[in-house]
N, C-alpha and C positions, 0 to 999 in steps of 0.2 A: 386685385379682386375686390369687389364691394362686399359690403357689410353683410348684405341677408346671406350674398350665396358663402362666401366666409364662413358665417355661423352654423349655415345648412351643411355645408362643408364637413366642419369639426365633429358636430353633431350626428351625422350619422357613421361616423367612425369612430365616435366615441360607444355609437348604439351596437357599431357589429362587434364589439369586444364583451357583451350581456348579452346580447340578443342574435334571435334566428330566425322570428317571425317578422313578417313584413308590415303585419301590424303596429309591433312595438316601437320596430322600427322608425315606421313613419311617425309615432305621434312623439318620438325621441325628436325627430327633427321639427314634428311641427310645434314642441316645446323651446325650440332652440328660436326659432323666430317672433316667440309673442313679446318678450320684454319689452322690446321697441315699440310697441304699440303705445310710449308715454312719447313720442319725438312729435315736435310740433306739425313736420309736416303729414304726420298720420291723426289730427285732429278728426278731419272730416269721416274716418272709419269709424276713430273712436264715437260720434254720434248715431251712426249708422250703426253700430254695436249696440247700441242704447235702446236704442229704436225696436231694431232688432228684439231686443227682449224685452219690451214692452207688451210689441205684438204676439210675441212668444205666450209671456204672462195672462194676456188677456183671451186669447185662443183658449188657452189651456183650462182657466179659470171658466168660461162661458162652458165649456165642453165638461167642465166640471170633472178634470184629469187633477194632477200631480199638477201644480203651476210653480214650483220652485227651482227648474230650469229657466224657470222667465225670470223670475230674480237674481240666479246667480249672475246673469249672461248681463242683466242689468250692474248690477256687483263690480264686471272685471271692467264694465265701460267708466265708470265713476273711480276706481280705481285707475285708472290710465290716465281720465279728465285733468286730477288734479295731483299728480302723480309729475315733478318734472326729469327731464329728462338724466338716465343715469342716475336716478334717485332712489326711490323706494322699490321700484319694479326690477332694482338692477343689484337689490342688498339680498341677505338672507331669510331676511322677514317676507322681502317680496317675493321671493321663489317659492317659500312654503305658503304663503298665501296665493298664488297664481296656480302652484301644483296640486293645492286642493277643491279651487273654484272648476277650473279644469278639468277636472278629474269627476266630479261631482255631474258635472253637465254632462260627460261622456259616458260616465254611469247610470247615473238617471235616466239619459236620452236611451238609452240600449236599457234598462229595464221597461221604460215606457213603451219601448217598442214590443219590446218581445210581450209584453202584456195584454196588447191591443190588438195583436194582429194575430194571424195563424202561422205568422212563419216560424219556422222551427231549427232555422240556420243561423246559429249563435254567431258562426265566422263573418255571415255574408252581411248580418245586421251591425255588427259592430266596424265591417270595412267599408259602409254606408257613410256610417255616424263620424268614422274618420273623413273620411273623402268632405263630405261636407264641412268640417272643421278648418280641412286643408282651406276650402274659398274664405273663411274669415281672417286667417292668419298668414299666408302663404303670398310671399310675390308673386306678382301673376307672371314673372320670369322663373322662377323656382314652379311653381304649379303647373305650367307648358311641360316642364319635365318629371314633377314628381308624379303627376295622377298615371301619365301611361307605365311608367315605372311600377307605380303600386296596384295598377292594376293587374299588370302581368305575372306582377310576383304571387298576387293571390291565386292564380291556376296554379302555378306551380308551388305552393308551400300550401296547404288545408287541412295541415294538420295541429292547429292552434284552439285550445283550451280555452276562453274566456276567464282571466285571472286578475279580478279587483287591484289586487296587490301589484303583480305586475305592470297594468296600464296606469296607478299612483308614480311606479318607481321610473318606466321611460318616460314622463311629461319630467317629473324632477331633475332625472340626468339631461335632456332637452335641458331645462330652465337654468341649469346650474352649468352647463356648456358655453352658455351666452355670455353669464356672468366670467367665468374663464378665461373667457376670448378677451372679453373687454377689458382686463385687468392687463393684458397684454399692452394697450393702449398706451400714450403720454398721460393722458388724465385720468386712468387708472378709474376702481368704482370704489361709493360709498359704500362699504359691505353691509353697517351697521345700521345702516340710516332706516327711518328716520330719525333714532335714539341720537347717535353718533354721527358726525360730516366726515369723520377719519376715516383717508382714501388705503386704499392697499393696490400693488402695483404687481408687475409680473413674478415677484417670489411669491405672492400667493397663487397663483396662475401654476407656477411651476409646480410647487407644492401638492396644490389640487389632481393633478394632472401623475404626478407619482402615484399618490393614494387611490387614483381611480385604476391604474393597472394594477396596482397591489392587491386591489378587490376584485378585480376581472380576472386574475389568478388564481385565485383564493375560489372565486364561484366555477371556473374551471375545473378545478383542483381532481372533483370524484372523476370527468375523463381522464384528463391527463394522467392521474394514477394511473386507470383502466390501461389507458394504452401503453404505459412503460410494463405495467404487469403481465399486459401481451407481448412486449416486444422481447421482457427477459425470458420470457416460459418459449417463445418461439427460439431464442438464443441456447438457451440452455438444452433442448432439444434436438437442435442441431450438433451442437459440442456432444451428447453422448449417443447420438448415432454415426458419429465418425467415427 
């Protein structure tokens, strides 16, 4: 299996064990693909990312908007530029700065919208703002399949909240899904870098990988009680009308 669809892979099964919306879901996985965007043969994106928020910056600033989506978008191009590969975009430092740049643009972009316009569909503008996100970051093998997938799942799930918090914490599980996988690898990642070059190998992988079920239990926890508390009251019920 190759790299992107691997990561997309883990990623969104990493997502269905937090998550239910299709929203979160997808930017769990479109988190899980952006690290790579330091690999050499992804230079020429990374320019066109740059670009990208140039024109972003400059639109906005002319139109005399919010123009700090055009910077951040500038931000993650320059970060990746000199960023080498399995470096800093693949440690700990780099996923909480990827999961805020991110996050920032995806929040911003959906305040900006809902401000400017009359639309009054919080669901439909932020699965917009996704969809769009997907073309920046998304194989165009992984995207042939995720957009029909996400868009179908939005008629059938619409009942999703817009939760700052929430779209922070799926790009993070995305970003730190990447990092996981890759520690699975021979050459293992820098975790610490660029403080530290000291690599960590599949026991931190594994490790990661316990503690994310141990939390996906834990944020379970109020159904799961729910449903043993129904299933004893339905038991016990039975036992004293026999």
């Amino acid at each position: 299996m190759s790299s992107y669809k691997g990561h997309s892979v883990f990623a969104f099964l990493l997502a269905l064990m937090f998550f239910h919306s299709p929203l979160l879901i997808a930017l769990t996985l479109i988190g899980a693909n952006i690290p790579d965007f330091d690999h050499k043969f992804k230079k020429e994106h990374v320019y066109k990312l740059i670009i990208l928020g140039l024109i972003v910056f400059i639109s906005l600033y002319i139109l005399k908007l919010p123009y700090y989506i055009g910077l951040i978008i500038v931000f993650l191009g320059i970060c990746f530029y000199f960023s080498e590969h399995r470096s800093f975009t693949h440690s700990i430092f780099g996923v909480l700065t990827l999961t805020s740049a991110v996050s920032l643009i995806v929040i911003w972009a959906y305040e900006l919208v809902m401000g400017i316009t009359i639309l009054n569909n919080s669901y439909l503008v932020l699965a917009v703002i996704i969809a769009l996100l997907s073309f920046l970051f998304l194989n165009k093998n992984v995207l042939m399949v995720f957009l029909p997938l996400f868009f179908v799942s939005l008629f059938l799930i619409t009942n999703f909240k817009v939760d700052y918090i929430l779209i922070v914490l799926a790009l993070f599980l995305g970003l730190m899904s990447h990092v996981i996988l890759d520690s699975f690898t021979p050459s293992g990642i820098k975790i610490f870098a660029p403080i530290s070059s000291k690599k960590v190998y599949r026991g931190f992988g594994l490790v990661c990988i316990f503690i994310l079920i141990i939390l996906s239990f834990i944020y379970h926890a109020p159904v799961l009680f729910g449903m043993f508390e129904h299933y004893v009251y339905i038991l016990t019920t039975f036992i004293f009308s026999c």
